[in-house]
LUMTIRO-880585 format. One record per residue (C-alpha): x, y, z; residue number from 1; residue in one letter. Coordinates in steps of 0.2 Angstrom, whole numbers. Example, Ala and Ser with C-alpha at 12.3 -4.5 7.8 and 13.67 -1.06 7.14 Angstrom:
LUMTIRO-880585
   east  north     up    i  aa
     62    -22     39    1   a
     68     -5     36    2   s
END
This chain:
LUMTIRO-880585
   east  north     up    i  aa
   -408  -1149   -144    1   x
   -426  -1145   -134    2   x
   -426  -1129   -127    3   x
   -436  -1126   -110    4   x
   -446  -1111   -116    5   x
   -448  -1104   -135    6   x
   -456  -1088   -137    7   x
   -464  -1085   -155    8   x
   -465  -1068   -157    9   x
   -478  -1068   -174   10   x
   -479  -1050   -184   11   x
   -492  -1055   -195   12   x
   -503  -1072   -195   13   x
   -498  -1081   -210   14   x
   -510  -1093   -221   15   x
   -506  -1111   -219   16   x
   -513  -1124   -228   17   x
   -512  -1142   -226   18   x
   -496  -1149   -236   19   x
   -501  -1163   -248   20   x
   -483  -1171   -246   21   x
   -483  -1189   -243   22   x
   -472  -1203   -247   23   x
   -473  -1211   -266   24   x
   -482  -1228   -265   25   x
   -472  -1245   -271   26   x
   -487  -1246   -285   27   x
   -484  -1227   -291   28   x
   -463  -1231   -291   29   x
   -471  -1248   -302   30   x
   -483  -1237   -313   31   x
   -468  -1224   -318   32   x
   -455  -1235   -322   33   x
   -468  -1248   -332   34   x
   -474  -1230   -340   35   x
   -464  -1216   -338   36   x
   -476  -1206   -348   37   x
   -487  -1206   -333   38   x
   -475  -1197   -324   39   x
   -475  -1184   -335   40   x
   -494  -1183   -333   41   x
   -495  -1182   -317   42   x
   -481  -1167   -318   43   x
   -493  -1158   -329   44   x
   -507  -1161   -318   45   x
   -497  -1150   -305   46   x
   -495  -1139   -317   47   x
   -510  -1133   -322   48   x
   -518  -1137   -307   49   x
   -507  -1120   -300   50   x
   -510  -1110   -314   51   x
   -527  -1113   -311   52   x
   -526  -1099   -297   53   x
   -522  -1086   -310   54   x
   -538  -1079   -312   55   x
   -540  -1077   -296   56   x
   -523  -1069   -292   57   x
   -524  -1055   -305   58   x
   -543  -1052   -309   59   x
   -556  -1059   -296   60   x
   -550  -1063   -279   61   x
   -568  -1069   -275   62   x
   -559  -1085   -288   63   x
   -551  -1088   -272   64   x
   -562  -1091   -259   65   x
   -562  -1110   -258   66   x
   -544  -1109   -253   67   x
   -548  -1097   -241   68   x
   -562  -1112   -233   69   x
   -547  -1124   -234   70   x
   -535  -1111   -221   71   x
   -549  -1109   -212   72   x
   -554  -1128   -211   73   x
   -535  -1133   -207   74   x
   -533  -1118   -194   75   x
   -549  -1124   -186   76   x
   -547  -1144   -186   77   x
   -531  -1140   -177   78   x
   -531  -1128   -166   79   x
   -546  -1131   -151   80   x
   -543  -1116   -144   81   x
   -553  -1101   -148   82   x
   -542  -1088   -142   83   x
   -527  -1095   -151   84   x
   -535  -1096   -167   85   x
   -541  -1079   -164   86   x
   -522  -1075   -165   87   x
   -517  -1086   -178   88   x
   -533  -1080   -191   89   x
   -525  -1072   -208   90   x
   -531  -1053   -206   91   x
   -529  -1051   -226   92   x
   -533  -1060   -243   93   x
   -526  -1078   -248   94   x
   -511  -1074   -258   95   x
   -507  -1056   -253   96   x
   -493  -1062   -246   97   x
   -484  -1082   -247   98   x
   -494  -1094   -242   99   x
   -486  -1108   -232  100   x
   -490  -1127   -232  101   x
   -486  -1137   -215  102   x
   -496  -1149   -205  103   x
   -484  -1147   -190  104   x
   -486  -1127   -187  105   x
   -499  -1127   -177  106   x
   -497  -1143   -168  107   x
   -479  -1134   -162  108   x
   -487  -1118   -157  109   x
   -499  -1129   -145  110   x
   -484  -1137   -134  111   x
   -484  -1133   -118  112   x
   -467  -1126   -119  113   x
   -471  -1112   -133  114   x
   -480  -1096   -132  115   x
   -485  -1086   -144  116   x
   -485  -1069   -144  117   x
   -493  -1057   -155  118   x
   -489  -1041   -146  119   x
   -476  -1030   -154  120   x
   -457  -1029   -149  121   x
   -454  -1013   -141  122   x
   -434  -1016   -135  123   x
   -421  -1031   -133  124   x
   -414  -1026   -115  125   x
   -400  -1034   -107  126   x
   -405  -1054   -111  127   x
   -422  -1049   -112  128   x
   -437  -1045   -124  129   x
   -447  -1031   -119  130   x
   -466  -1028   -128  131   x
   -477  -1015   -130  132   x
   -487  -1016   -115  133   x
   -472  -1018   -106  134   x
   -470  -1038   -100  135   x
   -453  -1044   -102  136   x
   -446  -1061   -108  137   x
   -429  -1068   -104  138   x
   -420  -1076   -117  139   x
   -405  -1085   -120  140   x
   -405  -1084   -139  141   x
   -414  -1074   -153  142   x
   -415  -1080   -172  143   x
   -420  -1067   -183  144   x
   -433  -1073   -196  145   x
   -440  -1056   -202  146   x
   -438  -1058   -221  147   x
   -424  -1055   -233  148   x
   -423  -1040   -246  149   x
   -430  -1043   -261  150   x
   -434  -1027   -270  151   x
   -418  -1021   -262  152   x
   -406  -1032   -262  153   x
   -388  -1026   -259  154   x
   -378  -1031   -276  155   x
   -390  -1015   -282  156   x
   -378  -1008   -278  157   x
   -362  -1017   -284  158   x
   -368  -1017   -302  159   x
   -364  -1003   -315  160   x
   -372   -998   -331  161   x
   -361   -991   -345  162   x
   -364   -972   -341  163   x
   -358   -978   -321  164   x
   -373   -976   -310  165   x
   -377   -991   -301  166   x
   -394  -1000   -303  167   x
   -398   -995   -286  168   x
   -396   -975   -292  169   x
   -407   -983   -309  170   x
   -422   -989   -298  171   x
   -425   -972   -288  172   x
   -439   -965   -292  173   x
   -446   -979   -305  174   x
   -443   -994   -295  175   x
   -431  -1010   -301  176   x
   -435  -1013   -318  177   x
   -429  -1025   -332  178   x
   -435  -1031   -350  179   x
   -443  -1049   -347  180   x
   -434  -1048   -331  181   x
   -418  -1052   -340  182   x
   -410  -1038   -349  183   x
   -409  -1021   -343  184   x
   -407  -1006   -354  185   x
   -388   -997   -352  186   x
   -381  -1014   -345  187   x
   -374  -1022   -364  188   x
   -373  -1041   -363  189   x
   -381  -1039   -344  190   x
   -392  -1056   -342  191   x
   -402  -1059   -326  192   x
   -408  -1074   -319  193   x
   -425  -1071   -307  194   x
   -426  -1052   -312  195   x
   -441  -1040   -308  196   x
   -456  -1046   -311  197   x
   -452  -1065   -314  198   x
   -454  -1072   -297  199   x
   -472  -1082   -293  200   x
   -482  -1083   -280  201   x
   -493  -1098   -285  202   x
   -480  -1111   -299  203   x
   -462  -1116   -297  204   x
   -450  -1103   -302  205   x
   -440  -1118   -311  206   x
   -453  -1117   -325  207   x
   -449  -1098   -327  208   x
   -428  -1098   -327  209   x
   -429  -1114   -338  210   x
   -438  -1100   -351  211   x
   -426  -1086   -348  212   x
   -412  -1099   -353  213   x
   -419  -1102   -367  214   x
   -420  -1085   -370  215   x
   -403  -1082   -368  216   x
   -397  -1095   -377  217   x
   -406  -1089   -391  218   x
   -399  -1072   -389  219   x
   -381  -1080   -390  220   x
   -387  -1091   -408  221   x
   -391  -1074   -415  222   x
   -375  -1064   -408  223   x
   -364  -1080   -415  224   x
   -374  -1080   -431  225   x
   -373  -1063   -437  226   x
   -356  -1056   -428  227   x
   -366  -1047   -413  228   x
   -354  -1043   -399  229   x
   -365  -1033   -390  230   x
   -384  -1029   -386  231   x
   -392  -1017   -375  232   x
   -411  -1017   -373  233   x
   -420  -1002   -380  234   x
   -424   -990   -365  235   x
   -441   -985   -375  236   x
   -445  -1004   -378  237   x
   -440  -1009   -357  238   x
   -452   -995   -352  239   x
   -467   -998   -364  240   x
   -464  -1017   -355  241   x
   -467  -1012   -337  242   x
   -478   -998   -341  243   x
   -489  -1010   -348  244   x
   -487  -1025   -333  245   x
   -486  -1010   -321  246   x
   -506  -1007   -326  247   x
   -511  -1023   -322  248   x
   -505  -1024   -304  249   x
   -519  -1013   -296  250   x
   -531  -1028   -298  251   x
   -521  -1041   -294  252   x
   -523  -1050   -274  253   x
   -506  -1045   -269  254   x
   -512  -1027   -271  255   x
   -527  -1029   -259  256   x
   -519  -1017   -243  257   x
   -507  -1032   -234  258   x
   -488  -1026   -232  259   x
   -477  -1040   -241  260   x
   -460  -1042   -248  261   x
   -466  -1042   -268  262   x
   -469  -1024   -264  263   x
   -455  -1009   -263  264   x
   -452   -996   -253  265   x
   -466   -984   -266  266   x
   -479   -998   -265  267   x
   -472  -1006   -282  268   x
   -474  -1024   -286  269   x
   -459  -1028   -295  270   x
   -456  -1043   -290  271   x
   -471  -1056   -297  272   x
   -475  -1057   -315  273   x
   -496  -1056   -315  274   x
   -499  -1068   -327  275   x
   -500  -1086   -332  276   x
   -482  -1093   -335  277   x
   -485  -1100   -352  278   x
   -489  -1084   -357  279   x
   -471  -1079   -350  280   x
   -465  -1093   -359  281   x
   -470  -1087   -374  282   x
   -463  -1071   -373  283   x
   -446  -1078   -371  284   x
   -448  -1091   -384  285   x
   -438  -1082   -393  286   x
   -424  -1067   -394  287   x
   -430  -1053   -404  288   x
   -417  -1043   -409  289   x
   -427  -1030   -414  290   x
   -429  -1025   -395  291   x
   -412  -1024   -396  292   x
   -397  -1011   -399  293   x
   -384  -1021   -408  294   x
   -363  -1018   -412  295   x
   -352  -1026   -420  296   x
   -334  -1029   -414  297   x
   -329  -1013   -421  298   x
   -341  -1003   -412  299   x
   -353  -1000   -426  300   x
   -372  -1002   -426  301   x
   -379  -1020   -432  302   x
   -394  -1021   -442  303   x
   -406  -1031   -433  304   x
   -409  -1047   -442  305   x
   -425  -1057   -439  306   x
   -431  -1066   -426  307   x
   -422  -1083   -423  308   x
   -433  -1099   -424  309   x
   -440  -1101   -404  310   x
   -430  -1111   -393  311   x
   -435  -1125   -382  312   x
   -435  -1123   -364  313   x
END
């Protein structure tokens, strides 16, 4: 349904980029199906054509300055007016926060029925929005798009840990924390899909759960294999972990002074991993139960056997 008048009230001015979506051509559809391996090339393409931003992300951020040309391009091919893309310029690095890909936001923002408004909220009065320098805007309906929680999310604190504190009483102080972003120490036979530090802000997050399942299937091999009914991470081997990926955050662009929701209430990131994601791959090629506090049925301690052979994601 159109509406008469929609008021955009923006926070921050985002990075778009163009988006590269367009429909498959009948000759691709042809290529594929004559040569499926094709496919799988072009996938692969994709792949490494995002991890290519790595170095970029996590060492040099000057690695990213032709992306920041293409948001500038993009903002500047579609919006005429000065003063509006004065408004809509990024005030912080590419990739401190999510980009976005559209070809339609600012076309939208220009209709003659949208204003956007980059003056802060000051109150919601009666059936109107009241800003900081004290114009009002009438409104018949509001839609809230200020985020989600993410570092903080409320089943924090519906989880509990052997010795009965929640995970939301385990992060104070040291932030969320986890072992790959999958196990977490005082939580026995505790997996976690998307933990800390395994979301990404440049590849597709498919690639990283389809390694912790194979990590986790591996950890249920070797539990079947040697009568293992319970494991709980070493405390000593989680911390050594995030202490160690913990040091490499202060470089990396999402540490570069814009507010975002990779980072906690402390300043944390504990939400991305900082790293390529075939090295993260690699780390959860395999279940090493070494890391690992194992029992038996009866209670008692298992000796940790060897590594299993790597699974395949």
């Amino acid at each position: 349904q159109r509406v008469g008048k929609l008021h955009v009230f923006q926070r921050t001015a985002p990075w778009i980029m163009p988006h590269p979506d367009r429909p498959t051509t009948r000759a691709e559809r042809l290529l594929y199906r004559k040569a499926p391996f094709m496919q799988k090339l072009v996938r692969s393409a994709v792949y490494w054509s995002k991890e290519s931003f790595v170095p970029g992300l996590i060492k040099d951020q000057r690695l990213l300055r032709p992306l920041t040309l293409i948001g500038r391009l993009h903002l500047r091919n579609q919006v005429r007016d000065p003063q509006l893309r004065r408004k809509l310029t990024p005030q912080f690095d590419v990739f401190c926060k999510r980009i976005l890909l559209s070809n339609d936001w600012y076309p939208a923002l220009q209709k003659p029925n949208v204003e956007l408004v980059t003056d802060a909220i000051r109150e919601i009065r009666g059936n109107a929005i009241v800003c900081a320098d004290g114009s009002e805007r009438e409104v018949d309906t509001i839609i809230f798009a200020t985020g989600f929680h993410v570092t903080d999310p409320p089943t924090l604190g519906l989880v509990r840990g052997r010795d009965g504190r929640t995970l939301l009483e385990r992060a104070a102080g040291s932030g969320v924390q986890a072992y790959l972003g999958t196990t977490i120490a005082g939580l026995p036979n505790y997996f976690k899909f998307t933990g800390p530090n395994t979301a990404l802000g440049h590849n597709s997050m498919v690639y990283m759960i389809e390694s912790q399942m194979a990590y986790i299937m591996n950890a249920l091999r070797v539990m079947d294999e040697h009568g293992v009914t319970s494991f709980d991470v070493r405390p000593e081997v989680q911390a050594r972990f995030n202490e160690r990926l913990q040091a490499r955050m202060p470089r990396t662009v999402w540490m570069t002074g814009c507010a975002s929701w990779y980072l906690d209430a402390e300043g944390r990131n504990v939400t991305l991993w900082p790293d390529f994601t075939f090295k993260y791959r690699h780390r959860t090629r395999r279940f090493d139960p070494r890391a690992y506090e194992l029992r038996t049925g009866t209670g008692e301690r298992a000796p940790a056997p060897a590594p299993a052979p790597a699974a395949v994601a």
